[in-house]
C-alpha positions as a printed NumPy array, in Angstrom:
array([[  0.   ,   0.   ,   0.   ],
       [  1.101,   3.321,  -0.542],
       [  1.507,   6.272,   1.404],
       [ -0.856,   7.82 ,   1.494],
       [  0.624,  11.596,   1.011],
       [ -2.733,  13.602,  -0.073],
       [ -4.352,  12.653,   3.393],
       [ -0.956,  13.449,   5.004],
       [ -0.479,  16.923,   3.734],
       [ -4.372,  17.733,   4.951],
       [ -3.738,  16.099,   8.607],
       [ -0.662,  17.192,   9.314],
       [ -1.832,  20.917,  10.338],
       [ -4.915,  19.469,  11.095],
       [ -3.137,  17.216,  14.441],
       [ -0.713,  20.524,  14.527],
       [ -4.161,  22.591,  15.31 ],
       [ -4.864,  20.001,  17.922],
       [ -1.287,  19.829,  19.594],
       [ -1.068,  23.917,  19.656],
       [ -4.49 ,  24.204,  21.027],
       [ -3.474,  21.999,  24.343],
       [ -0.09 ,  24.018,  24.933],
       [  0.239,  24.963,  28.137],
       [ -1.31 ,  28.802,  28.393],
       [  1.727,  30.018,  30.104],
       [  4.109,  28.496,  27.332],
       [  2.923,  30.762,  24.318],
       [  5.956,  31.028,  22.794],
       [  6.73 ,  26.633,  22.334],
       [  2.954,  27.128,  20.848],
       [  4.172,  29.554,  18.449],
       [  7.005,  27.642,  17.304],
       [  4.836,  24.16 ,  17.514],
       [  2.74 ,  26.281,  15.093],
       [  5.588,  27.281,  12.304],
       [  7.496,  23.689,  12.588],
       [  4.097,  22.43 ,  11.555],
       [  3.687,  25.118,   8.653],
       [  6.745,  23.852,   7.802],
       [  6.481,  20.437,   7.461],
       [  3.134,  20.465,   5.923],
       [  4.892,  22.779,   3.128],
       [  7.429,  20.006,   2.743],
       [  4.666,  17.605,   1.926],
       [  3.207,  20.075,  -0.578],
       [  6.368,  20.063,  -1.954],
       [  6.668,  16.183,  -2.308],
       [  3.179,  16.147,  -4.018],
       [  4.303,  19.17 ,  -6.334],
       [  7.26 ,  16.683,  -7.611],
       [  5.961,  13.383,  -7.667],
       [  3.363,  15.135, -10.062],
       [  3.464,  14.441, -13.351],
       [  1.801,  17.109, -15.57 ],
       [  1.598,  14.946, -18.689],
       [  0.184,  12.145, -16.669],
       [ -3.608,  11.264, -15.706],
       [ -5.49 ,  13.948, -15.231],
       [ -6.193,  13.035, -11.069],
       [ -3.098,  11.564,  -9.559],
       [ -1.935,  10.627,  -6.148],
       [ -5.436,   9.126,  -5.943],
       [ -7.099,   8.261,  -2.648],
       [-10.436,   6.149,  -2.479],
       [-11.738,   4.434,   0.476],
       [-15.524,   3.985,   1.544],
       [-16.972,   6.035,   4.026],
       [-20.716,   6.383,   4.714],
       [-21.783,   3.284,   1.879],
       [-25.527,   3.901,   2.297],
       [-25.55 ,   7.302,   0.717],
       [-22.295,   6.323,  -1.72 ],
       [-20.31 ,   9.12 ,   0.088],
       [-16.193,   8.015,  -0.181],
       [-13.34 ,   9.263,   1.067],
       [-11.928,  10.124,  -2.53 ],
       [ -8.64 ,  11.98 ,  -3.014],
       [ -6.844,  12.79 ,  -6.073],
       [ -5.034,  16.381,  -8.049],
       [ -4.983,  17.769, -10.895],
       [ -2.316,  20.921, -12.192],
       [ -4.872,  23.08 , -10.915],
       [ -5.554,  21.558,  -7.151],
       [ -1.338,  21.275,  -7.165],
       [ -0.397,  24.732,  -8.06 ],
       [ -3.173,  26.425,  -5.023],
       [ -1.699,  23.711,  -2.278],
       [  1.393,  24.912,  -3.206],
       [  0.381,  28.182,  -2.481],
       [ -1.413,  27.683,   0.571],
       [  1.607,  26.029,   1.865],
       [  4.126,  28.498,   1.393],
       [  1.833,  31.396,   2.992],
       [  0.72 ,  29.783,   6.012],
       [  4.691,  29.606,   7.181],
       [  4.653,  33.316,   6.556],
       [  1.199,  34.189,   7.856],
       [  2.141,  32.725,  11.089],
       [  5.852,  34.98 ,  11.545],
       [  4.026,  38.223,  10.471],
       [  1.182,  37.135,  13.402],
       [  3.729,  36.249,  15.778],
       [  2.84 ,  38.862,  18.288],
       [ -0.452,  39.17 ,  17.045],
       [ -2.329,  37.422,  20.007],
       [ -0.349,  37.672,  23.128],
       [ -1.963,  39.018,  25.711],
       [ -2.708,  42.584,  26.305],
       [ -3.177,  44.199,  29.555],
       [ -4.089,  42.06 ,  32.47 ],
       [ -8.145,  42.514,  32.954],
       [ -8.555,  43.69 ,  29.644],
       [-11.73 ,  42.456,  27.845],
       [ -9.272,  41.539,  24.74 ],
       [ -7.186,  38.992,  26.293],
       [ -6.844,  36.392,  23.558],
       [ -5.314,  32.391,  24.461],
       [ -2.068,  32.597,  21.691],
       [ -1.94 ,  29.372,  21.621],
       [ -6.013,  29.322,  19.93 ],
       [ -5.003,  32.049,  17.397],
       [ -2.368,  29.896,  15.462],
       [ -4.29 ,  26.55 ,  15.877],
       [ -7.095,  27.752,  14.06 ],
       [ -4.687,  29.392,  11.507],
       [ -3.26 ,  25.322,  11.092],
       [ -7.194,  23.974,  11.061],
       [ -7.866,  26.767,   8.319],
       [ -5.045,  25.218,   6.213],
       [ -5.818,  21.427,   6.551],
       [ -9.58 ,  22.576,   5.47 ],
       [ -8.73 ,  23.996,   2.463],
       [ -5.645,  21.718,   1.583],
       [ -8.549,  19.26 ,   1.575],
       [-10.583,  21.33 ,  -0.801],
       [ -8.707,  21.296,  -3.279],
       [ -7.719,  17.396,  -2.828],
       [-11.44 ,  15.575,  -2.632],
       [-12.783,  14.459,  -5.682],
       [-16.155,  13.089,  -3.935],
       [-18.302,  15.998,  -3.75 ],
       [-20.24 ,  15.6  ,  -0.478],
       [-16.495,  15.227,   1.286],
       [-15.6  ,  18.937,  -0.799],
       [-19.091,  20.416,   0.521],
       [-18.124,  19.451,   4.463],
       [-14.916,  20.869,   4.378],
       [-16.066,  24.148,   2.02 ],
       [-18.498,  24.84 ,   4.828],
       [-16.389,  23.426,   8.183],
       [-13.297,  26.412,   7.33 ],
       [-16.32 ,  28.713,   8.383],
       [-15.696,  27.864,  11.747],
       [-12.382,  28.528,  12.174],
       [-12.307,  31.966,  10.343],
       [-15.023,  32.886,  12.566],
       [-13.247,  32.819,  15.158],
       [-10.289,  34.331,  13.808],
       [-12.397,  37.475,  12.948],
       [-13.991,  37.627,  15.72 ],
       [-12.016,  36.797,  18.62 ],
       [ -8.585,  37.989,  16.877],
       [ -9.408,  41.574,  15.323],
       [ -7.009,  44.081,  14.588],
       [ -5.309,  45.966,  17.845],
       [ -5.688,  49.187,  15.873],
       [ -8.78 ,  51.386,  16.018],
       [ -9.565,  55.166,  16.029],
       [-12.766,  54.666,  18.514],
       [-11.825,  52.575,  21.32 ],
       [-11.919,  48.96 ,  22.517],
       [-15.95 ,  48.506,  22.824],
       [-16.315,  49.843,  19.506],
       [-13.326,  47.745,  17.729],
       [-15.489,  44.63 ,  19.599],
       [-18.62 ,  45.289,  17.91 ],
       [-17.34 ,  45.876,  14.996],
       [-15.393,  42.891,  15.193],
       [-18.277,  40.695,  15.665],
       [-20.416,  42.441,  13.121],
       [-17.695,  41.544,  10.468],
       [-17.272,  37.825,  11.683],
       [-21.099,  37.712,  11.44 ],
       [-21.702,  39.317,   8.191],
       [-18.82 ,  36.75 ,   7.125],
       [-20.598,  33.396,   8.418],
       [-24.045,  34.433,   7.411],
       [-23.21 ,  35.673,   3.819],
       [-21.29 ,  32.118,   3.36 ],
       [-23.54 ,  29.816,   5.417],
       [-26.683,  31.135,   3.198],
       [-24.363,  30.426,   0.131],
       [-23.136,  26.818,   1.452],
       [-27.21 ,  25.861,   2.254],
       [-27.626,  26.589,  -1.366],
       [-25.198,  24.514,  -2.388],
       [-26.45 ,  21.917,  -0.137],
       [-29.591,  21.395,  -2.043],
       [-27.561,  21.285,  -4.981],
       [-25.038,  18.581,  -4.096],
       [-28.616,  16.406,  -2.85 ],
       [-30.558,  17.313,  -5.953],
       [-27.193,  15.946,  -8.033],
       [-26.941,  12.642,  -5.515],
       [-30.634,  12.27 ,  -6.935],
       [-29.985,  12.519, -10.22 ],
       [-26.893,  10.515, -10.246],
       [-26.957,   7.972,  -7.493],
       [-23.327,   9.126,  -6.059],
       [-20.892,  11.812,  -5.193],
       [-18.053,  10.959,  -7.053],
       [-16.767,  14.058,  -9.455],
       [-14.859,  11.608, -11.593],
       [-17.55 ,   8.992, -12.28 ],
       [-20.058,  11.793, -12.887],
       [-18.191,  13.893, -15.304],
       [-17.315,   9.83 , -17.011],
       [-20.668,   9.497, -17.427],
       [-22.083,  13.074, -18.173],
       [-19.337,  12.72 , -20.948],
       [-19.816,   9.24 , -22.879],
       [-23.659,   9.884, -22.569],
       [-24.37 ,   7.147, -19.751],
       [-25.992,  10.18 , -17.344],
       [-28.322,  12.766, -18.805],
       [-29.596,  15.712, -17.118],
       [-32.171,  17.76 , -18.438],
       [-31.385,  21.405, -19.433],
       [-33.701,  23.039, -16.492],
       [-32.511,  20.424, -13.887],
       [-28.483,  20.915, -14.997],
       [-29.076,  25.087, -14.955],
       [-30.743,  24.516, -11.071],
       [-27.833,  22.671,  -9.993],
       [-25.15 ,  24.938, -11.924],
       [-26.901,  27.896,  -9.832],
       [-26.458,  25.999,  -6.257],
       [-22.883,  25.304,  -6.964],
       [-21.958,  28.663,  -8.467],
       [-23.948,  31.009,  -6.187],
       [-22.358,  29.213,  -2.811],
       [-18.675,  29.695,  -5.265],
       [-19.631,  33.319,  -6.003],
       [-20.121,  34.033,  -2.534],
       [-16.964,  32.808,  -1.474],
       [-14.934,  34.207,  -3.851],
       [-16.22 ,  37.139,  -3.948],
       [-18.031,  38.114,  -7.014],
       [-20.474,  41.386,  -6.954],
       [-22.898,  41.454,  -5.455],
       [-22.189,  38.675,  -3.414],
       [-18.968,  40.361,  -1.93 ],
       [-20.028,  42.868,   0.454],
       [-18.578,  40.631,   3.888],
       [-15.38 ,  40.443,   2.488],
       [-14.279,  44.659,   3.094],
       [-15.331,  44.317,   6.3  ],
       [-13.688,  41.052,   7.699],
       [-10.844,  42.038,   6.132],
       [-11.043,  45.547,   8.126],
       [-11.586,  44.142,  11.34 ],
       [ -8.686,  41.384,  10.832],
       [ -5.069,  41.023,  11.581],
       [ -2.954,  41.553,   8.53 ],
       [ -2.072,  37.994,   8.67 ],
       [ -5.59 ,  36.521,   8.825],
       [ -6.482,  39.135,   5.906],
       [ -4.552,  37.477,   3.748],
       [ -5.743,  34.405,   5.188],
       [ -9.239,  35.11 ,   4.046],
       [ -8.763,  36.932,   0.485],
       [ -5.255,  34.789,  -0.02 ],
       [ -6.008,  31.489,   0.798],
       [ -9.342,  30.655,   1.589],
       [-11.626,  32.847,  -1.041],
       [ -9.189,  30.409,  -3.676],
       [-11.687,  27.89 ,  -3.001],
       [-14.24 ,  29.567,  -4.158],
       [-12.352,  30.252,  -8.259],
       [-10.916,  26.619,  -7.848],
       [-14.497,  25.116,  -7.258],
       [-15.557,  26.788,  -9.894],
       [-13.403,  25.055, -12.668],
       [-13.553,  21.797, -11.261],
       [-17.253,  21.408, -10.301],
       [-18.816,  24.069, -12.221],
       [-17.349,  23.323, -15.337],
       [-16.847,  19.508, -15.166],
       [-20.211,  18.814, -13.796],
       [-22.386,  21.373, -15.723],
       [-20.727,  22.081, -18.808],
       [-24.097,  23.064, -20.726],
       [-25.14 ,  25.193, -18.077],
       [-22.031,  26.756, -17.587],
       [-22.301,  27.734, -21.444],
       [-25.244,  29.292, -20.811],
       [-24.761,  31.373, -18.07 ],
       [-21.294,  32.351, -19.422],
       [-22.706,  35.994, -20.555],
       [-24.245,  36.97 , -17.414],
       [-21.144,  35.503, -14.953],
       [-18.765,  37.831, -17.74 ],
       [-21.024,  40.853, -16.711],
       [-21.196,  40.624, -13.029],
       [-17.477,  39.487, -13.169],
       [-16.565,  42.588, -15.437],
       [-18.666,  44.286, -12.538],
       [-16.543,  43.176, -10.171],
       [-14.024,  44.304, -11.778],
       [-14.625,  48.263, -12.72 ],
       [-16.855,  48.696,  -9.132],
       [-14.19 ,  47.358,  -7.435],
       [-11.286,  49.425,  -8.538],
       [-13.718,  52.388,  -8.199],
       [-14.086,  51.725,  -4.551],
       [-10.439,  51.614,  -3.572],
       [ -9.398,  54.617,  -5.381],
       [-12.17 ,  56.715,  -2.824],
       [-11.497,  54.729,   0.398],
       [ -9.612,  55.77 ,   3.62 ],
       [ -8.702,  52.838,   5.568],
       [ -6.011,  50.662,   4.136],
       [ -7.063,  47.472,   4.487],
       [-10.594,  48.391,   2.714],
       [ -8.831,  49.553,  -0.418],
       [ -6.533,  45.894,  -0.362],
       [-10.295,  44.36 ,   0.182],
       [-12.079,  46.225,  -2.703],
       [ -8.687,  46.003,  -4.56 ],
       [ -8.653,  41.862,  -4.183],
       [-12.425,  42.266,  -5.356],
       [-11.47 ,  43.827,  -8.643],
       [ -8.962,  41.219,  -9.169],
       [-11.029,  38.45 ,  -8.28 ],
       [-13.299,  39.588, -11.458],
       [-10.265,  39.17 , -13.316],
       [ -9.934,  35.275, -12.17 ],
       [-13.528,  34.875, -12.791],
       [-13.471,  36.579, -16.043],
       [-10.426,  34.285, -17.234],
       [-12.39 ,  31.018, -16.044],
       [-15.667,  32.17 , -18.197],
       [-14.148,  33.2  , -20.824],
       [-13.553,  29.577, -22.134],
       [-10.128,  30.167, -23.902],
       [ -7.195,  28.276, -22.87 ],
       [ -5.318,  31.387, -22.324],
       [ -7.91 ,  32.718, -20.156],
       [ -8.321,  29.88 , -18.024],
       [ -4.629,  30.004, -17.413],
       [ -4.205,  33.135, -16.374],
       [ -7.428,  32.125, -14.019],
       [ -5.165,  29.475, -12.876],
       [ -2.204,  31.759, -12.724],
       [ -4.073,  34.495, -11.019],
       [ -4.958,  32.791,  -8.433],
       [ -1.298,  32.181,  -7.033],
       [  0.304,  35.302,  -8.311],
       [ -2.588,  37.328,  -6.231],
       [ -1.981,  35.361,  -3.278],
       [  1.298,  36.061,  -3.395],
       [  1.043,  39.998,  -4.313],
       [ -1.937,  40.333,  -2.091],
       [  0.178,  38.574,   0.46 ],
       [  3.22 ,  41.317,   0.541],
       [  0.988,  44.487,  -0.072],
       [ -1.114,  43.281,   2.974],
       [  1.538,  42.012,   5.582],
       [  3.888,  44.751,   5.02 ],
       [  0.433,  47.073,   5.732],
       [  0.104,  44.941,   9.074],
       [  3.479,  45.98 ,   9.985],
       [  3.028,  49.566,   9.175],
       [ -0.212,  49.687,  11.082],
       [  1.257,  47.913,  14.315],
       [  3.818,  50.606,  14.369],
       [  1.682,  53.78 ,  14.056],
       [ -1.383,  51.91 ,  15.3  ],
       [ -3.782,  53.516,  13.102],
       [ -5.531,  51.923,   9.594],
       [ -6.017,  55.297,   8.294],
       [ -4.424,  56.958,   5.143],
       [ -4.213,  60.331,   6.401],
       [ -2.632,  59.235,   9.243],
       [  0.998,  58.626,   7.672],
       [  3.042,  60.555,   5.461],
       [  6.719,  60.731,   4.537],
       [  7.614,  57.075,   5.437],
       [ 10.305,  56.324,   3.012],
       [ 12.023,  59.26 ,   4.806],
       [ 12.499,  56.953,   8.256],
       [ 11.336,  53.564,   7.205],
       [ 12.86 ,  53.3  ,   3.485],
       [ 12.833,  49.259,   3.695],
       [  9.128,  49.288,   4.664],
       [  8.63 ,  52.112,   2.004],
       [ 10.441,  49.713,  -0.845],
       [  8.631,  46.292,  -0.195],
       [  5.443,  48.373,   0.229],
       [  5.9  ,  50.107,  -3.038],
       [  6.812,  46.191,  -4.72 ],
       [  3.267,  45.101,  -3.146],
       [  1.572,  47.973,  -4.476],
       [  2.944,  47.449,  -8.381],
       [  2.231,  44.107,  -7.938],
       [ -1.146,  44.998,  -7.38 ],
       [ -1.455,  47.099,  -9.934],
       [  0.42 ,  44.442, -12.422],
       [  3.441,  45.784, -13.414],
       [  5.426,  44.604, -16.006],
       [  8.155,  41.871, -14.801],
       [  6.145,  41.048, -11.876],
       [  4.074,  38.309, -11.478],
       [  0.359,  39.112, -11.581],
       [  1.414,  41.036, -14.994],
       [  1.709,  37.543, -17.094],
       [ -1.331,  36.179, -15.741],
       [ -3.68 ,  39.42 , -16.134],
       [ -2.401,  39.595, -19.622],
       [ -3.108,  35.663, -20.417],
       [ -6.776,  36.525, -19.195],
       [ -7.334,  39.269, -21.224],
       [ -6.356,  37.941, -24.775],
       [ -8.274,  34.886, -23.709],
       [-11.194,  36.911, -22.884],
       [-10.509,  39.553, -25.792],
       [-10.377,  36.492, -28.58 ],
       [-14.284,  35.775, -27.238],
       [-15.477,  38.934, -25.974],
       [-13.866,  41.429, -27.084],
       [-16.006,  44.29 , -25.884],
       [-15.632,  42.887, -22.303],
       [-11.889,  42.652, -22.604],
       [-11.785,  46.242, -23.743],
       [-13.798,  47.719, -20.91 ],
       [-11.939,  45.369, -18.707],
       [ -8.743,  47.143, -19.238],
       [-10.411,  50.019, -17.6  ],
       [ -9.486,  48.161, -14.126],
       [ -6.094,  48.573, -15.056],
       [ -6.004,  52.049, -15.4  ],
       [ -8.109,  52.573, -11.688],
       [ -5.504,  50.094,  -9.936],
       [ -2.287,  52.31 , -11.102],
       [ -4.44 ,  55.148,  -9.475],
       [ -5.335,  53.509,  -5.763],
       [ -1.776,  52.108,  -5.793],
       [  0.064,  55.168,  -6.767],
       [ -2.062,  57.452,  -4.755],
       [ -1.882,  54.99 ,  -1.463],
       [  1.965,  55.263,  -2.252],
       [  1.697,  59.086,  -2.707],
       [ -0.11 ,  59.448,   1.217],
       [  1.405,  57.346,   3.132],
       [  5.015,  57.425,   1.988],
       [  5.96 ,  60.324,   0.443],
       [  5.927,  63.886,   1.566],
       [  6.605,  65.705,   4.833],
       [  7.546,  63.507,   8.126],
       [  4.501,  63.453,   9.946],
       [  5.662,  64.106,  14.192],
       [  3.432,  60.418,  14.545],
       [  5.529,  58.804,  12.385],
       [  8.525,  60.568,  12.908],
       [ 10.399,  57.261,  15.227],
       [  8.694,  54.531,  12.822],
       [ 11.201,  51.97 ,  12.59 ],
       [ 12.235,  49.921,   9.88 ],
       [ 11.575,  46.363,   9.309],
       [ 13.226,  44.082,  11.876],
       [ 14.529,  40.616,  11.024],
       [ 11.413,  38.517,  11.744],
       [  9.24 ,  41.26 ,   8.855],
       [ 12.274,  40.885,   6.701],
       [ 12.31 ,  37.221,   6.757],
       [  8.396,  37.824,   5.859],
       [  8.543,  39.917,   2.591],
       [ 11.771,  39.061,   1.608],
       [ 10.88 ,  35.864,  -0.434],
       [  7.453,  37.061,  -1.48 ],
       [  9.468,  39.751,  -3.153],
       [ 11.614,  37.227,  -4.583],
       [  8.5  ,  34.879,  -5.64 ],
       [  6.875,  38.271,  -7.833],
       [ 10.042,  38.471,  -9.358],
       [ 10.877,  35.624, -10.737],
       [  7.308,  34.887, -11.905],
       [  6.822,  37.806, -13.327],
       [  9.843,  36.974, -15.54 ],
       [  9.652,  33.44 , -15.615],
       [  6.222,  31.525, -15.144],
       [  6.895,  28.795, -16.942],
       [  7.309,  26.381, -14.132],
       [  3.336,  27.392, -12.952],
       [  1.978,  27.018, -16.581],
       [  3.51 ,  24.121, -17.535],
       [  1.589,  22.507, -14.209],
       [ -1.905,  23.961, -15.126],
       [ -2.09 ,  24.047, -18.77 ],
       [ -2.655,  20.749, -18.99 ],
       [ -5.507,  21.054, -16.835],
       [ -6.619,  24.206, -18.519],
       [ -6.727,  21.773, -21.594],
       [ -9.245,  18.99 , -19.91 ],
       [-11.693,  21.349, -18.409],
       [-11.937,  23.236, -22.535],
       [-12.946,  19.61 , -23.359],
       [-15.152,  18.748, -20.618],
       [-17.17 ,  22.021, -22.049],
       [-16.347,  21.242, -25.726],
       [-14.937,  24.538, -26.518],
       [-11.901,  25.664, -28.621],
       [ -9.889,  28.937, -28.717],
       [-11.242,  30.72 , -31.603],
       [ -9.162,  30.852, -34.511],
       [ -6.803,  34.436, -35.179],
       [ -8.544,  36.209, -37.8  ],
       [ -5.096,  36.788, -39.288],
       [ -3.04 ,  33.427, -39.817],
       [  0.665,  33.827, -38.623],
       [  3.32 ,  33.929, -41.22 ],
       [  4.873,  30.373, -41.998]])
């Protein structure tokens, strides 16, 4: 028998959740460093599964099957495609980082204080948030992907909630409420989404007889299962509303400014980083693969709302204040991007999907943690607040201005390649959508430049005056996300070559080709 590494890479942080959780409360720091040895390990797993991969190889590998609840035909069904590879990846290298930049994140504050937070809770359900969505993108039985699409609800409660950001302009009871409004606003907005899906996942049992993606897309493809056109659209909706929700698309995505707000840098890119992936993931391999007819059909409306997205998005963070809201509406006008590449039904768009995906968790990651630790030194979110950083802080200026053309996809760093793949793929389909996509473009150079502009530039504010730089820990943080933009943004190669041929079986599970170039290239 072989080992069985797809369930080990999910358990790992899942028993590393458990063994931090029952440290000792007055040994916070062995919980910390339980925590990161764990991160670690897990992202030497991912690695092994990233190796032993073989792109030109069956489309699921590393398989897993083993029966679970028999009655219902629910089984405990593992297997990855380029796709499911490339986002464990990423979700392994962040959490190692996500866990330094949080290191002092949850000790304790003042003794008596309202806030007091157990340290040794705030990293365990950072490890239980990774093994849930590690498993995501693993199962290939559907009921197993719905439990563990809805359990990472629990644990991101919790982390909004209970863990909010330190820094707030109207005092502790307020920061609480809002805290708990955001972590509310989160579960309910997702809960309603996953109950929808719910009904979907037992109306497709029904219609079936089992659970298991690849014997349902086997037979939905050689004819053996038919589903009528009404019944196929119902279920499409279930799946892709609960996706949409998560992801975020408009106007699904009004949580997401708001948890992000009231979160700790690191759990911030936590939620829009890691675990709103799920949502775009689940949306190529369930969406497409399962529904393929339906997803043709509701291709023009998703392009709309994702072109939306897109424009509305960019709009908001060019007028707000607070600097995590603009990364939040910034992360929603990329996230129509991803959405817009998957829909588009081009290879190249469904690449740069693919590619967007990890090259905005990694850009989202830098801008955002690099915010944290500009925030925890002048301990306020606001804009106005700051001003002439790079004078005292010029290391925290630099990787702050990287971030920020990240965001805004500069040429030569990474999310560049992958905004470009997705809008030739979209523009060879749609081309008025691609064109009034590039609009987004233009409105992210503005938030970035003009975040840049206040917070960095200018006259020393007295506040910020004795800002120090980055210490070794924050260096060790945004060092090798730096070093990740830049060498995918000049040389994705490794990335593609993993997903494209993915990209290439979910085109065929929909039966669509890239359209042909209306001008033939010279021989």
């Amino acid at each position: 028998m072989s080992f069985p590494l797809l369930t080990a890479t999910a358990a790992l942080p899942a028993l590393g959740a458990v063994a931090t959780a029952a440290v000792p409360a007055a040994r916070r720091t062995a919980a910390k460093w339980l925590a990161l040895v764990v991160s670690l390990a897990t992202l030497a797993l991912a690695v092994t599964v990233l190796v032993r991969f073989d792109p030109d190889g069956a489309r699921y590998q590393l398989t897993e099957s083993h029966a679970w609840i028999k009655d219902f035909g629910v089984r405990y069904e593992l297997g990855v495609d380029g796709i499911a590879v490339a986002l464990i990846a990423l979700t392994a290298v962040l959490i190692p980082f996500i866990i330094l930049a949080g290191w002092h994140d949850a000790d304790p504050l003042e003794t008596g204080s309202r806030r007091w937070r157990p340290t040794q809770g705030f990293f365990a359900l950072i490890l239980a948030v990774e093994a849930m969505v590690v498993i995501s993108f693993e199962a290939t039985d559907v009921f197993l992907f719905y439990i563990f699409f809805e359990a990472m609800l629990i644990p991101m409660y919790f982390l909004i909630g209970g863990f909010g950001d330190r820094a707030h302009e109207h005092g502790e009871e307020t920061a609480a409420t809002q805290r708990s409004y955001a972590a509310v606003k989160f579960l309910l907005y997702n809960l309603v989404g996953g109950l929808i899906m719910l009904a979907a996942v037992i109306g497709l049992y029904v219609v079936a007889g089992n659970f298991s993606l690849t014997e349902i897309a086997e037979a939905r493809a050689n004819g053996s299962l038919h589903m009528a056109s009404s019944t196929e659209r119902w279920l499409f909706l279930g799946f892709f509303f609960a996706f949409a929700v998560k992801a975020p698309l408009w106007p699904l995505h009004t949580w997401l400014p708001n948890a992000m707000q009231e979160s700790t840098a690191p759990v911030a890119v936590l939620i829009t980083a890691v675990v709103d992936k799920v949502g775009t993931f689940a949306m190529l391999r369930y969406c497409l693969q399962l529904f393929p007819e339906a997803s043709k059909w509701a291709t023009p409306v998703i392009l709309v709302l994702a072109l939306i997205s897109i424009v509305y998005g960019a709009l908001l963070a060019v007028g707000q204040r607070d600097i995590k809201r603009l990364v939040a509406y910034a992360s929603i006008s990329h996230f129509g991007f991803i959405i817009m590449g998957v829909f588009a039904m081009t290879s190249q768009g469904q690449s740069g999907a693919t590619l967007y995906m990890v090259n905005h968790g990694i850009s989202t990651a830098a801008l955002m943690l690099v915010a944290g630790f500009l925030i925890s030194r002048r301990g306020s979110r606001l804009i106005a607040d700051y001003g002439g950083v790079q004078k005292v802080a010029p290391v925290l200026a630099g990787t702050f201005l990287i971030g920020g053309l990240a965001t805004l996809s500069l040429p030569g760093l990474a999310p560049f390649v992958s905004e470009f793949l997705v809008l030739v793929g979209t523009f060879t389909r749609y081309p008025v959508i691609g064109i009034i996509a590039t609009f987004g473009i233009v409105l992210a150079a503005l938030y970035t430049l003009v975040l840049y502009q206040r917070t960095m530039t200018g006259p020393v504010k007295p506040e910020v005056s004795a800002m120090p730089d980055l210490r070794v820990r924050e260096l060790v943080v945004v060092a090798p996300l730096i070093v990740l933009l830049i060498f995918l943004g000049v040389y994705p190669k490794p990335v593609t070559d993993i997903v494209n041929p993915a990209v290439k079986q979910t085109m065929s599970d929909v039966q669509k080709k890239d359209p042909k170039p209306e001008v033939e290239a010279a021989k």
